[in-house]
PDB file of N, CA, C and O in Angstrom:
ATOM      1  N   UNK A   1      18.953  -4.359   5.785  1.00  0.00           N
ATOM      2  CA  UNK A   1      18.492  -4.046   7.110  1.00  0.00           C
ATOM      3  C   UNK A   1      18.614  -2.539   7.312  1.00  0.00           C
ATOM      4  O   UNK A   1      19.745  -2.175   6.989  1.00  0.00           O
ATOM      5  N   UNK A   2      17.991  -1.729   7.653  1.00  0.00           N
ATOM      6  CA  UNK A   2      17.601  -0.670   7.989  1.00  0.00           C
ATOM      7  C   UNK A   2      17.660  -0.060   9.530  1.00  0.00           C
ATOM      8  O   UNK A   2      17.896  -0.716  10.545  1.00  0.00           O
ATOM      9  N   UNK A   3      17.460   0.974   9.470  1.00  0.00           N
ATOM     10  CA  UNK A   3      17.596   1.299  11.262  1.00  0.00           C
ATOM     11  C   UNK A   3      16.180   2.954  11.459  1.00  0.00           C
ATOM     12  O   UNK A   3      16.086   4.107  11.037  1.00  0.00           O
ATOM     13  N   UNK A   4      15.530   2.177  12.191  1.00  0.00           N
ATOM     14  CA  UNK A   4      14.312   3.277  12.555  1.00  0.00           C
ATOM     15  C   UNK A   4      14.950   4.483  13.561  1.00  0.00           C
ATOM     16  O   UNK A   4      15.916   4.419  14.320  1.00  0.00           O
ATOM     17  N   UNK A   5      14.107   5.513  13.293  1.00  0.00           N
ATOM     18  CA  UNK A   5      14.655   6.726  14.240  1.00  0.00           C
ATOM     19  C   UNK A   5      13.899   6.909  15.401  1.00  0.00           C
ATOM     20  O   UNK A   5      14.132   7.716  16.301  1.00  0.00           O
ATOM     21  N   UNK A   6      12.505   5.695  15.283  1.00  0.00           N
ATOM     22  CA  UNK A   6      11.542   5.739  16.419  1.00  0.00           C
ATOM     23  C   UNK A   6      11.409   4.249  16.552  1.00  0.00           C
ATOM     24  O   UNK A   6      11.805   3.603  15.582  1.00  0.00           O
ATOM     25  N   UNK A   7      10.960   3.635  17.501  1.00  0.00           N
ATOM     26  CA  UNK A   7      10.023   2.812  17.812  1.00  0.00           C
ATOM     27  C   UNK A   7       9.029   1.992  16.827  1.00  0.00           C
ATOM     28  O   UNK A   7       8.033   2.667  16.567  1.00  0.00           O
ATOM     29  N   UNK A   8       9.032   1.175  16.433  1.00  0.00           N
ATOM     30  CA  UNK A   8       8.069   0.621  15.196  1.00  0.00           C
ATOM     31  C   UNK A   8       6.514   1.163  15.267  1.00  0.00           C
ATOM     32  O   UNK A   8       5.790   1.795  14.498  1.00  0.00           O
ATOM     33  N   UNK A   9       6.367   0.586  16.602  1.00  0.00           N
ATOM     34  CA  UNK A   9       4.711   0.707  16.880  1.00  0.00           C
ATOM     35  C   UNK A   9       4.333   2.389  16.756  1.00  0.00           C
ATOM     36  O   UNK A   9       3.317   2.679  16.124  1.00  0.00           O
ATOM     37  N   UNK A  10       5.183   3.520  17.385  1.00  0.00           N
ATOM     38  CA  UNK A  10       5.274   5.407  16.874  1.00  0.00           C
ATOM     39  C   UNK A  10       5.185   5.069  15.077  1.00  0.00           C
ATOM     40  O   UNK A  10       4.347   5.597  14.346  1.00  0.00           O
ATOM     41  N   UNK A  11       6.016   4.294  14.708  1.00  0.00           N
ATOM     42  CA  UNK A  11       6.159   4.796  13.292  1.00  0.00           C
ATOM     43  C   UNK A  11       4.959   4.619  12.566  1.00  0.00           C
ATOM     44  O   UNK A  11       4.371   5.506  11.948  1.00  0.00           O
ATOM     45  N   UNK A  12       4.524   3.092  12.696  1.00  0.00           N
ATOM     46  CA  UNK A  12       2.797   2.713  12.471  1.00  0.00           C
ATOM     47  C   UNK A  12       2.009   3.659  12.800  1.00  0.00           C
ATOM     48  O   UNK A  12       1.080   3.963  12.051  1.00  0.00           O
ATOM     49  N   UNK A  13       2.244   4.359  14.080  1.00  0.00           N
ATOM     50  CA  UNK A  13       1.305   5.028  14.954  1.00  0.00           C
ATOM     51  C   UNK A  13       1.034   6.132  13.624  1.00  0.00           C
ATOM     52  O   UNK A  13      -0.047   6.137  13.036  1.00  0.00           O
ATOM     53  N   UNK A  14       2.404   7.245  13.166  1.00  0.00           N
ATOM     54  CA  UNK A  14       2.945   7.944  12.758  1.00  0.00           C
ATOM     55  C   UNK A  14       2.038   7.858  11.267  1.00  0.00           C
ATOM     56  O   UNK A  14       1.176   8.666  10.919  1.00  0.00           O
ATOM     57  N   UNK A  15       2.460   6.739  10.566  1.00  0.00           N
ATOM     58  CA  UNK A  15       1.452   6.612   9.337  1.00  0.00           C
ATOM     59  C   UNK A  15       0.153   5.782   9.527  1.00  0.00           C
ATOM     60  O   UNK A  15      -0.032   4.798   8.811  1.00  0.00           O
ATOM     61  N   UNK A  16      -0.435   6.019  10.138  1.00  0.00           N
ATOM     62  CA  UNK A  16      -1.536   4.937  10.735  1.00  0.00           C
ATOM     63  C   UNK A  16      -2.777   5.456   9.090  1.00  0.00           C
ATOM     64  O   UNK A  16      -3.479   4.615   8.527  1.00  0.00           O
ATOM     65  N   UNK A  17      -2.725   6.857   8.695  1.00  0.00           N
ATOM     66  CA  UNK A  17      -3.639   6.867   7.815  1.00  0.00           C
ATOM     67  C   UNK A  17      -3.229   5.958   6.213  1.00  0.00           C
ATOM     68  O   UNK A  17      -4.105   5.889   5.350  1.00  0.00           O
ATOM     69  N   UNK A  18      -1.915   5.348   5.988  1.00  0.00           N
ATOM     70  CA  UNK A  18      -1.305   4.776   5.055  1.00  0.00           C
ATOM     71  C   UNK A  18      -1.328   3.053   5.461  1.00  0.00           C
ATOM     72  O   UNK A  18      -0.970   2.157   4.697  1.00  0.00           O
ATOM     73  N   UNK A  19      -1.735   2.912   6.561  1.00  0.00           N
ATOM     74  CA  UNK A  19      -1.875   1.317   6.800  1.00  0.00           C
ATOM     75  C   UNK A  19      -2.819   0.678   5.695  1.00  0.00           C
ATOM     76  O   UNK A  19      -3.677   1.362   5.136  1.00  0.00           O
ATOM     77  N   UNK A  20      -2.634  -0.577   5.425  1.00  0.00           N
ATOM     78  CA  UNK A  20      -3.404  -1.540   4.385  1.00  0.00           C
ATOM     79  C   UNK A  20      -3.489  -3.074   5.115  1.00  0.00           C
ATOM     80  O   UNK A  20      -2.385  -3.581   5.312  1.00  0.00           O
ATOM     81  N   UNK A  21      -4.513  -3.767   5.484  1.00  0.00           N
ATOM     82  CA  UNK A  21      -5.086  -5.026   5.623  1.00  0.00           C
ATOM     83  C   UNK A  21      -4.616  -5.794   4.490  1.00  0.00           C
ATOM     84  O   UNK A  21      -5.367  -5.946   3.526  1.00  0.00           O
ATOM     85  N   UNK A  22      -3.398  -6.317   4.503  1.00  0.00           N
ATOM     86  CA  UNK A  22      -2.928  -7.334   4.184  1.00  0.00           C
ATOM     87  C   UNK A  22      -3.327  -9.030   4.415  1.00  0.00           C
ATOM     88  O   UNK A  22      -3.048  -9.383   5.561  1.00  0.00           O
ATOM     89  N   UNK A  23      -3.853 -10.014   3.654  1.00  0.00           N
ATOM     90  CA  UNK A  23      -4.207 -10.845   3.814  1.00  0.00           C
ATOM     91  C   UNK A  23      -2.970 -11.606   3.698  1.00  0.00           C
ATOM     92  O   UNK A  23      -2.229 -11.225   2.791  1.00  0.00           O
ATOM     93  N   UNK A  24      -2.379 -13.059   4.733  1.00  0.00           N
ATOM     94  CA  UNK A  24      -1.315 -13.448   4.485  1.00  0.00           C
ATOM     95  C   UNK A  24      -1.932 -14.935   3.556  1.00  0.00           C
ATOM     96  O   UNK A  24      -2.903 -15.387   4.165  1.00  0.00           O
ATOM     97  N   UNK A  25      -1.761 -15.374   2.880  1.00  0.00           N
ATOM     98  CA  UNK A  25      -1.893 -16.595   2.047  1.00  0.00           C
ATOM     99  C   UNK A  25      -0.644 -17.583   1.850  1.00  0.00           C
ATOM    100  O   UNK A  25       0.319 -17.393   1.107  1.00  0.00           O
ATOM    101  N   UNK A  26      -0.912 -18.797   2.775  1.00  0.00           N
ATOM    102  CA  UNK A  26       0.423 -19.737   2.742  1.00  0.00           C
ATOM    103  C   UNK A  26       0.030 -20.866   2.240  1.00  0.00           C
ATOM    104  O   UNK A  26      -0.685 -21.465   3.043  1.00  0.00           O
ATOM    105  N   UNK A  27       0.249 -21.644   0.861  1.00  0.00           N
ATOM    106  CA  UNK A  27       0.104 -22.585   0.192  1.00  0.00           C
ATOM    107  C   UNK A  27      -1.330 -22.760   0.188  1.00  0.00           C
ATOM    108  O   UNK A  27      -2.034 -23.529   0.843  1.00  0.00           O
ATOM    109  N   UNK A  28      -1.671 -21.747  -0.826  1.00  0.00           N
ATOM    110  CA  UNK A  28      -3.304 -21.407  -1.026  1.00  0.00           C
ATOM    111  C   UNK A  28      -4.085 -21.491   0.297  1.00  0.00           C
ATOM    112  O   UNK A  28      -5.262 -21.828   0.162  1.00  0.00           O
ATOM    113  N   UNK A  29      -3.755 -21.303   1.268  1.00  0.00           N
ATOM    114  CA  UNK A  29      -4.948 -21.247   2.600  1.00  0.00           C
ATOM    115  C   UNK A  29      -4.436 -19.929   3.198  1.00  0.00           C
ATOM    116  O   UNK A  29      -3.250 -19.691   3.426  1.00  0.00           O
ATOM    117  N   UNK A  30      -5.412 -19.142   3.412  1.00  0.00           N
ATOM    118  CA  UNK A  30      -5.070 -17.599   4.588  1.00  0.00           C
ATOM    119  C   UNK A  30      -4.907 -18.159   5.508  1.00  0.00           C
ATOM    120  O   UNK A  30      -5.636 -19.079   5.881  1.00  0.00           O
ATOM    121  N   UNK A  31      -3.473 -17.565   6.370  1.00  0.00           N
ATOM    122  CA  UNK A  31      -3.181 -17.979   7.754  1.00  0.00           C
ATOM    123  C   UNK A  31      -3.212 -16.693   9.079  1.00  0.00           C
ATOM    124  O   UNK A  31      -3.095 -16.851  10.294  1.00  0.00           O
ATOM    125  N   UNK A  32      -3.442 -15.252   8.171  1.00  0.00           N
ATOM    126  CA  UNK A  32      -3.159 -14.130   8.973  1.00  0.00           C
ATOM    127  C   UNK A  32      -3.374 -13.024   7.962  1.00  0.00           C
ATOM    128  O   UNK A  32      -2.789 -12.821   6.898  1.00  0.00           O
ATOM    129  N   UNK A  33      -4.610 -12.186   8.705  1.00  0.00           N
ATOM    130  CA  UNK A  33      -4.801 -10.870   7.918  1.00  0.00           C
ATOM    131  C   UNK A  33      -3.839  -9.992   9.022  1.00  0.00           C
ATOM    132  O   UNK A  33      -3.566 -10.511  10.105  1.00  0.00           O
ATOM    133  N   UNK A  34      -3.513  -9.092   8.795  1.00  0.00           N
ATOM    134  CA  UNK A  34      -2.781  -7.830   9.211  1.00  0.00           C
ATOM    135  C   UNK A  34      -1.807  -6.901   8.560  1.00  0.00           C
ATOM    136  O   UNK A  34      -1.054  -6.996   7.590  1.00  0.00           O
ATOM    137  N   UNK A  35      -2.208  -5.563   9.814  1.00  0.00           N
ATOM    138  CA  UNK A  35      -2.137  -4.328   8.710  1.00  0.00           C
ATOM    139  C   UNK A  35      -0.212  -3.734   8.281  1.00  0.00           C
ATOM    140  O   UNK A  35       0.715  -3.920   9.070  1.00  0.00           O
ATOM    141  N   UNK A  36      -0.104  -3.276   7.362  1.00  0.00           N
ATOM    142  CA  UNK A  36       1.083  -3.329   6.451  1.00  0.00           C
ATOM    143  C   UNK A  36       1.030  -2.219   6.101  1.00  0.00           C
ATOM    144  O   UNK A  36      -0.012  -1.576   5.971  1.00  0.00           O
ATOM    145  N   UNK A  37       2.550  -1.683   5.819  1.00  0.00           N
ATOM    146  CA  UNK A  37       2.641  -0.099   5.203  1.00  0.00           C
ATOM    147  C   UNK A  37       3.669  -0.814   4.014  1.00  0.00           C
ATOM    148  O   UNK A  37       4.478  -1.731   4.160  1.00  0.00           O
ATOM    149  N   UNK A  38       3.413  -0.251   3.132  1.00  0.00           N
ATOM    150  CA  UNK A  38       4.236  -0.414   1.961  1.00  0.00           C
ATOM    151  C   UNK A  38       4.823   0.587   1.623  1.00  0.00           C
ATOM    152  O   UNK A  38       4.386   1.705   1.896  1.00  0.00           O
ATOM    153  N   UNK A  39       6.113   0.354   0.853  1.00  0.00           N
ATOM    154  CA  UNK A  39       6.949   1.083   0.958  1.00  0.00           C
ATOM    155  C   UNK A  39       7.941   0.749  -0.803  1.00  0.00           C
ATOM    156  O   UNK A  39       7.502   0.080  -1.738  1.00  0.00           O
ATOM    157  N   UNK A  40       9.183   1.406  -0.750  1.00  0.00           N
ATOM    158  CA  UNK A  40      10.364   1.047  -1.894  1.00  0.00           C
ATOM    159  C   UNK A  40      11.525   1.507  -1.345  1.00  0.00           C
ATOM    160  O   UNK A  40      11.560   2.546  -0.685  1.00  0.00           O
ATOM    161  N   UNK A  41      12.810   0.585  -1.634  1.00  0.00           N
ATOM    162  CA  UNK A  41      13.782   1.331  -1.225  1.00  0.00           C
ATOM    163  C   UNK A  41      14.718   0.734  -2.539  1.00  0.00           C
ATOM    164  O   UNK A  41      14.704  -0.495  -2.474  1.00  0.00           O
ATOM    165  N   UNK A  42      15.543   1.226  -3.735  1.00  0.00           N
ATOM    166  CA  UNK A  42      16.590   1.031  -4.564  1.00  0.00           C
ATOM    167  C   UNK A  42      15.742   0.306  -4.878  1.00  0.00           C
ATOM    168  O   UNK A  42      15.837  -0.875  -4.544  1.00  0.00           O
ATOM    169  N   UNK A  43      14.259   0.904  -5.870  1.00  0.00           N
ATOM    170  CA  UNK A  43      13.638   0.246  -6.789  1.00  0.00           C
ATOM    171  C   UNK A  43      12.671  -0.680  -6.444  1.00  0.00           C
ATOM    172  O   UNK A  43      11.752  -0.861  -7.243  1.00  0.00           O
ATOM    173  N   UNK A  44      12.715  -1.557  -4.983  1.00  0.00           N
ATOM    174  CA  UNK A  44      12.217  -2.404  -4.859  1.00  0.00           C
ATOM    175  C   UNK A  44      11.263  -2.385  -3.818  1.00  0.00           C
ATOM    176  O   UNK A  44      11.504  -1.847  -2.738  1.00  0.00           O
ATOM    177  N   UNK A  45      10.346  -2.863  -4.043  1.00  0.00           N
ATOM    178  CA  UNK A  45       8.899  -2.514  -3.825  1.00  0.00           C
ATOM    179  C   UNK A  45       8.753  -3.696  -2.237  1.00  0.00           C
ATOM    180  O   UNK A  45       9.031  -4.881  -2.421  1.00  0.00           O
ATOM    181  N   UNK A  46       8.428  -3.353  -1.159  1.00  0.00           N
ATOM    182  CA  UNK A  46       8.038  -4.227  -0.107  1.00  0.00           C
ATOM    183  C   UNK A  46       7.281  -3.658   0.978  1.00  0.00           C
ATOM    184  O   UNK A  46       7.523  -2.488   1.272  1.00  0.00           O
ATOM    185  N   UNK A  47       6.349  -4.332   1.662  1.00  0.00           N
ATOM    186  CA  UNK A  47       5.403  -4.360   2.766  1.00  0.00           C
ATOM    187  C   UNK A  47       6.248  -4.648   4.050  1.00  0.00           C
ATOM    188  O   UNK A  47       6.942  -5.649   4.226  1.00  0.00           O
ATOM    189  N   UNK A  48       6.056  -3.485   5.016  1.00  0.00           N
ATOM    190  CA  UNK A  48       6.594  -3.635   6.057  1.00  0.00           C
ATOM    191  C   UNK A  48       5.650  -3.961   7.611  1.00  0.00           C
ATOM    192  O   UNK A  48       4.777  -3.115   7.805  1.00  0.00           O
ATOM    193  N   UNK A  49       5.724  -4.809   8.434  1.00  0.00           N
ATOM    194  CA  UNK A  49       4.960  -5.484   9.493  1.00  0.00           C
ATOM    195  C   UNK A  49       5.763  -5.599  10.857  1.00  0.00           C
ATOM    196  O   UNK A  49       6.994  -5.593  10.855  1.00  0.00           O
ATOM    197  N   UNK A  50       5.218  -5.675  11.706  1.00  0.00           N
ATOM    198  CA  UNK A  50       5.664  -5.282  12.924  1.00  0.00           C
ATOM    199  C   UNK A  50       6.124  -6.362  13.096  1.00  0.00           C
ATOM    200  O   UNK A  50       5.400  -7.340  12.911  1.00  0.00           O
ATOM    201  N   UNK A  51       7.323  -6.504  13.459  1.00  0.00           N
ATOM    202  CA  UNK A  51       8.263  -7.589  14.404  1.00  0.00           C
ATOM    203  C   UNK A  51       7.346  -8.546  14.777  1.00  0.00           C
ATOM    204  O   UNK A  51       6.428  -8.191  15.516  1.00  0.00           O
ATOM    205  N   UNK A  52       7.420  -9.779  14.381  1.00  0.00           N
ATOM    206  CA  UNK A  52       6.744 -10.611  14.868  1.00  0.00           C
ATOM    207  C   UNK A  52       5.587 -11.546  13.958  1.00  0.00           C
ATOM    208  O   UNK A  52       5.115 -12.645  14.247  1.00  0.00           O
ATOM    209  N   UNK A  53       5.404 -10.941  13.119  1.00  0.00           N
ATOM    210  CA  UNK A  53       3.900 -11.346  12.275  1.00  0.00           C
ATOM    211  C   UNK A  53       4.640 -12.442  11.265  1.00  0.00           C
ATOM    212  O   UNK A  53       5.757 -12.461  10.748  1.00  0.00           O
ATOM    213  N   UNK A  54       3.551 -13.306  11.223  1.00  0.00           N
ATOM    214  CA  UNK A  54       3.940 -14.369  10.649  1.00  0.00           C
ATOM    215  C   UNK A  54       4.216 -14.679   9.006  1.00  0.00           C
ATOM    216  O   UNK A  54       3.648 -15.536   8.328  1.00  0.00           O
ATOM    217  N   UNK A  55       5.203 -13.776   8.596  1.00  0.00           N
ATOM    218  CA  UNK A  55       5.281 -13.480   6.847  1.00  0.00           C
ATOM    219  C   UNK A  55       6.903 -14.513   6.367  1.00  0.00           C
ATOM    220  O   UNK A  55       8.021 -14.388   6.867  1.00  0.00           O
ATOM    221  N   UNK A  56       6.424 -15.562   5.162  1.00  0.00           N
ATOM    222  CA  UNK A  56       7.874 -16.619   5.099  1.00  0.00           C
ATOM    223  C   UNK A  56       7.916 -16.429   3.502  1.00  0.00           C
ATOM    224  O   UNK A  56       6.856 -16.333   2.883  1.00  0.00           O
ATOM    225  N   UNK A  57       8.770 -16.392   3.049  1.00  0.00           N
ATOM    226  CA  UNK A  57       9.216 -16.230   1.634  1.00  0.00           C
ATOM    227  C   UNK A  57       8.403 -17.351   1.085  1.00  0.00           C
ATOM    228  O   UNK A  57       8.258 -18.412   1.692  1.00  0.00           O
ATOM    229  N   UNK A  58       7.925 -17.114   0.029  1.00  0.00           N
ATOM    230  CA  UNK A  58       6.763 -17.832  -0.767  1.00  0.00           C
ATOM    231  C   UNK A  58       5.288 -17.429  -0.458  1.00  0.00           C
ATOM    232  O   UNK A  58       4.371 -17.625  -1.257  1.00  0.00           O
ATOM    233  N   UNK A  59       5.135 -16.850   0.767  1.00  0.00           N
ATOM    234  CA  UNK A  59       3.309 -16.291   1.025  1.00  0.00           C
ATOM    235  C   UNK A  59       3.016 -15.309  -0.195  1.00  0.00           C
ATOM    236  O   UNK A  59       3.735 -14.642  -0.938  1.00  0.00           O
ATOM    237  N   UNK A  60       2.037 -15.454  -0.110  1.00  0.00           N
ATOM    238  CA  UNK A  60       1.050 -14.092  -1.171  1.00  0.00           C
ATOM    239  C   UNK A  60       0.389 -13.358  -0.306  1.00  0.00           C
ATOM    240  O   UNK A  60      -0.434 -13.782   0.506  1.00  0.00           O
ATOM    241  N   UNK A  61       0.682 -12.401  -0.437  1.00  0.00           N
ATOM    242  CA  UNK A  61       0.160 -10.700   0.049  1.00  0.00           C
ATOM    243  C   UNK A  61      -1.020 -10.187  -0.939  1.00  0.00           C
ATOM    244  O   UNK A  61      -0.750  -9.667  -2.022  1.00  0.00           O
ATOM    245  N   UNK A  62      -2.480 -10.392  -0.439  1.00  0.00           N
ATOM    246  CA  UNK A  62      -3.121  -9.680  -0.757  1.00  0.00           C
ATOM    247  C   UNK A  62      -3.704  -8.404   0.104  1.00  0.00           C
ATOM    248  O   UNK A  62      -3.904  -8.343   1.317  1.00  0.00           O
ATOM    249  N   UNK A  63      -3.893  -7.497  -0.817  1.00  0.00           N
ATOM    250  CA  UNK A  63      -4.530  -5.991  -0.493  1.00  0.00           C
ATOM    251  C   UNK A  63      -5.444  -6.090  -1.771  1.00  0.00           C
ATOM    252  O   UNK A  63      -5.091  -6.224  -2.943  1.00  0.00           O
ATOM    253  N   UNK A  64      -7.117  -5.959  -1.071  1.00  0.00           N
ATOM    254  CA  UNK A  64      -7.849  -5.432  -2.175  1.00  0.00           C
ATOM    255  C   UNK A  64      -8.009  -6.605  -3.478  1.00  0.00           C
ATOM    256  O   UNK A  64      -8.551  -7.704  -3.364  1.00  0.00           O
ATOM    257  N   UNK A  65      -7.345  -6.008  -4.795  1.00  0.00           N
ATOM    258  CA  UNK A  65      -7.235  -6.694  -6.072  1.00  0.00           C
ATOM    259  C   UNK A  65      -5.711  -7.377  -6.133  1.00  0.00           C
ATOM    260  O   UNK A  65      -5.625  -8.443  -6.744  1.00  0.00           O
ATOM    261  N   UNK A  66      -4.839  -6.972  -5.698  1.00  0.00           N
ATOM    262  CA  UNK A  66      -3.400  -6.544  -5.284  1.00  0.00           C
ATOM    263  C   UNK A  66      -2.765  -8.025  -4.797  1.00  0.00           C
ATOM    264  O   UNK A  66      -2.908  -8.623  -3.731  1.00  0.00           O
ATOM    265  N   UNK A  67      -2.322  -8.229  -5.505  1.00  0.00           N
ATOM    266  CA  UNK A  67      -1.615  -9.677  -4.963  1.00  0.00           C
ATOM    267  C   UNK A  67      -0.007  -9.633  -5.456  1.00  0.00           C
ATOM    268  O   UNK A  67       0.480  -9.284  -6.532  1.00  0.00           O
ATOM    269  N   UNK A  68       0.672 -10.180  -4.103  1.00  0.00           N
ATOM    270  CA  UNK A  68       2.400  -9.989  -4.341  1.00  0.00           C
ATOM    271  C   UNK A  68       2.856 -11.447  -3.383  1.00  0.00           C
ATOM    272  O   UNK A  68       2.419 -11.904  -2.327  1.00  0.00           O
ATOM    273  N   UNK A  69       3.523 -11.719  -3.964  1.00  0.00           N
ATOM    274  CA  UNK A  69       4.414 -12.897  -3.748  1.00  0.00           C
ATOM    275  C   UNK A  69       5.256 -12.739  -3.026  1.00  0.00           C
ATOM    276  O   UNK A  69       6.000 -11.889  -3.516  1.00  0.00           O
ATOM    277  N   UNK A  70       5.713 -13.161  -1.833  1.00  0.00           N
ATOM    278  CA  UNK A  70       7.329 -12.521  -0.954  1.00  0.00           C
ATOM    279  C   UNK A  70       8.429 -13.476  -1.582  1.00  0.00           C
ATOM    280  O   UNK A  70       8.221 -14.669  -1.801  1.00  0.00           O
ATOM    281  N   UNK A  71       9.488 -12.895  -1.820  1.00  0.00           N
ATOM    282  CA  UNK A  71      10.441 -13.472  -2.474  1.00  0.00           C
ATOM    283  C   UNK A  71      11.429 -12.656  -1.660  1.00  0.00           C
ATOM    284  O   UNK A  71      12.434 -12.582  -2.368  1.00  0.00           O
ATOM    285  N   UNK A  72      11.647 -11.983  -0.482  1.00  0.00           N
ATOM    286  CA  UNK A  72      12.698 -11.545   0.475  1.00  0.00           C
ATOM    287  C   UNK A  72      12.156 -11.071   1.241  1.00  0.00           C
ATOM    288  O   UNK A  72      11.116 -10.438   1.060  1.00  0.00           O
ATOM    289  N   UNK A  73      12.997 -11.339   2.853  1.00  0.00           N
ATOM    290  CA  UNK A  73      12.508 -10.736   3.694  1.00  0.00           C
ATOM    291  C   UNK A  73      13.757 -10.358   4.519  1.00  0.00           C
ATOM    292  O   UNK A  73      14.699 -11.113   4.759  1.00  0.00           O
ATOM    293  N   UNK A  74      13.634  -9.170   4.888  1.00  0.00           N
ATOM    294  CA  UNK A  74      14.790  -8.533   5.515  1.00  0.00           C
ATOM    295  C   UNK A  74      13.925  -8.151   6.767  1.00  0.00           C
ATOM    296  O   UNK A  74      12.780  -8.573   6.931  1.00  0.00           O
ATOM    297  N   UNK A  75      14.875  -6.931   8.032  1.00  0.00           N
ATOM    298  CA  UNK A  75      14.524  -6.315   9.318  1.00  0.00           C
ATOM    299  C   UNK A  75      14.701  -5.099   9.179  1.00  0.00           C
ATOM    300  O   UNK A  75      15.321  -4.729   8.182  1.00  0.00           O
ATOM    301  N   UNK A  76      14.227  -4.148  10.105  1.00  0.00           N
ATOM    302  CA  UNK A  76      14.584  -2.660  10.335  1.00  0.00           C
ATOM    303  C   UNK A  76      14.906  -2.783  12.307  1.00  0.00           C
ATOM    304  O   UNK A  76      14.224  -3.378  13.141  1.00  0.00           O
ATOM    305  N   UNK A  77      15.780  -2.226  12.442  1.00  0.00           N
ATOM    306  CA  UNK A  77      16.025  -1.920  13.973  1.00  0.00           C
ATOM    307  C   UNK A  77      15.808  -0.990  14.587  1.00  0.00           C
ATOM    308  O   UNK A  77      15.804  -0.050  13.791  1.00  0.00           O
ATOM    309  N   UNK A  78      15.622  -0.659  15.529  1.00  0.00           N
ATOM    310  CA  UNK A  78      15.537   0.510  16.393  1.00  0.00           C
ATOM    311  C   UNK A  78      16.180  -0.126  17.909  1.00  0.00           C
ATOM    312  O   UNK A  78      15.891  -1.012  18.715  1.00  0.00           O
ATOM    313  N   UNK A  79      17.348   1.049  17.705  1.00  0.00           N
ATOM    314  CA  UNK A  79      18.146   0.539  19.192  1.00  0.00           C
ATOM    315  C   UNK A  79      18.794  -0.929  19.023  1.00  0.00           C
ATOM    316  O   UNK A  79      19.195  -1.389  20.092  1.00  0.00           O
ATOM    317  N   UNK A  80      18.931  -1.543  18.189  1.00  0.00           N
ATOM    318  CA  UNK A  80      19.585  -3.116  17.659  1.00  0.00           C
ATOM    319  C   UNK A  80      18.518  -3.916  17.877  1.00  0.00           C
ATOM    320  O   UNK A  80      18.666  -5.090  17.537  1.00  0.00           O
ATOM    321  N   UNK A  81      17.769  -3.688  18.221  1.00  0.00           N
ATOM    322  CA  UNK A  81      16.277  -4.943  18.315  1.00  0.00           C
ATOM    323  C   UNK A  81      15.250  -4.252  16.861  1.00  0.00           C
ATOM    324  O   UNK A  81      14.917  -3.121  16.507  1.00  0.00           O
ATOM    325  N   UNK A  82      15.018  -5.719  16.321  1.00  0.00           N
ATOM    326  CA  UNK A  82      14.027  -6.024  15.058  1.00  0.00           C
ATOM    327  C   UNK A  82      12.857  -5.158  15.620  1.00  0.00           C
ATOM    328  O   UNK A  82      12.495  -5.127  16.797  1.00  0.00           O
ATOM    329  N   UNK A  83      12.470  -4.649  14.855  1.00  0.00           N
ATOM    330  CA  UNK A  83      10.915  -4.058  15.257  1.00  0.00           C
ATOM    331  C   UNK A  83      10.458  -4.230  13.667  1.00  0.00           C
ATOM    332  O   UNK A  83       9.241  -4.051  13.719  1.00  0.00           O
ATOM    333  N   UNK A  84      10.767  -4.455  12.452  1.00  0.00           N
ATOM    334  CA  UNK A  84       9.859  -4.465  11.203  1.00  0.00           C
ATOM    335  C   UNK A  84      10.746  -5.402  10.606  1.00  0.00           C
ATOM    336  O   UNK A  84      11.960  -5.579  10.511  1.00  0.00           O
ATOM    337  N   UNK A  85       9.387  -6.087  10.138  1.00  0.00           N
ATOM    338  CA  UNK A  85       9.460  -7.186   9.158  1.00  0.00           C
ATOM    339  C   UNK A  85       9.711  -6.960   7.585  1.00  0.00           C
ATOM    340  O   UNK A  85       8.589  -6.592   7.236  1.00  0.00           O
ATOM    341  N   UNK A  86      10.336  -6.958   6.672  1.00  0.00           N
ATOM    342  CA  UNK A  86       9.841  -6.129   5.611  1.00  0.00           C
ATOM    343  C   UNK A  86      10.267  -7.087   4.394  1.00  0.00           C
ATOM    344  O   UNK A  86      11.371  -7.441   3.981  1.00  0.00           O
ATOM    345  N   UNK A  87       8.974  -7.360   3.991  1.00  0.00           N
ATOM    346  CA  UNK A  87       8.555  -8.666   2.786  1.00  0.00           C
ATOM    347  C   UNK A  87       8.272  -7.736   1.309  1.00  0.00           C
ATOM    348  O   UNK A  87       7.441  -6.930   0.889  1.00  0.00           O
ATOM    349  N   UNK A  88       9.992  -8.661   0.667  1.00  0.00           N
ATOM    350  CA  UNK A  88       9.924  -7.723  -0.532  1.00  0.00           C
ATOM    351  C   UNK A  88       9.406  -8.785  -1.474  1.00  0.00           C
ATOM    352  O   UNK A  88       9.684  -9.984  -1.511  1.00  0.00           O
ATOM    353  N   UNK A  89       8.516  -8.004  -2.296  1.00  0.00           N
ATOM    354  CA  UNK A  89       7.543  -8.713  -3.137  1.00  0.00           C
ATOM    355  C   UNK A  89       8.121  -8.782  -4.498  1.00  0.00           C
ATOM    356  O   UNK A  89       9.215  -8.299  -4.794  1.00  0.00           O
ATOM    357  N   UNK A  90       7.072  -9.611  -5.580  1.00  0.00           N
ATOM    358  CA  UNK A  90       8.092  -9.592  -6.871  1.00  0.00           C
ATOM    359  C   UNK A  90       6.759  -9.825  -7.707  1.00  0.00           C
ATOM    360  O   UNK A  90       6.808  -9.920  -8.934  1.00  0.00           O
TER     361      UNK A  90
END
């Protein structure tokens, strides 16, 4: 878990030219496209989403050609409230 120095929606705002249309895929059927910043922290590679979006360990994350599996999902805070979702892929 992590801790933001802004607001989630500023930080999106902030990298808005690095956003990616993430397709969510839950037991082979899309249930939710939306947009995702990807990221790494100690090697490990994960897509981060605004508080709230519907991402559960086992979905597939497509971008593009780009397909990732969530196999963890942790939070980032700002002020002690969740504002990012962040689905680490494998």
């Amino acid at each position: 878990m992590g801790i933001l120095p802004v607001p989630a929606k500023q930080y999106f705002s902030d990298f808005a030219f690095d956003l990616v249309d993430y397709q969510v895929i839950r037991k082979g059927k899309p249930v939710a496209t939306m947009k995702g910043l990807s990221n790494s922290s100690h090697g490990q590679q994960f897509v981060s989403f605004l508080y709230g979006a519907d991402i559960q360990v086992g979905d597939m994350l497509q971008a593009g050609a780009s397909v990732a599996v969530v196999s963890r999902i942790d939070y980032d805070t700002y002020n002690g409230q969740k504002q990012l979702i962040n689905a680490y892929a494998r």
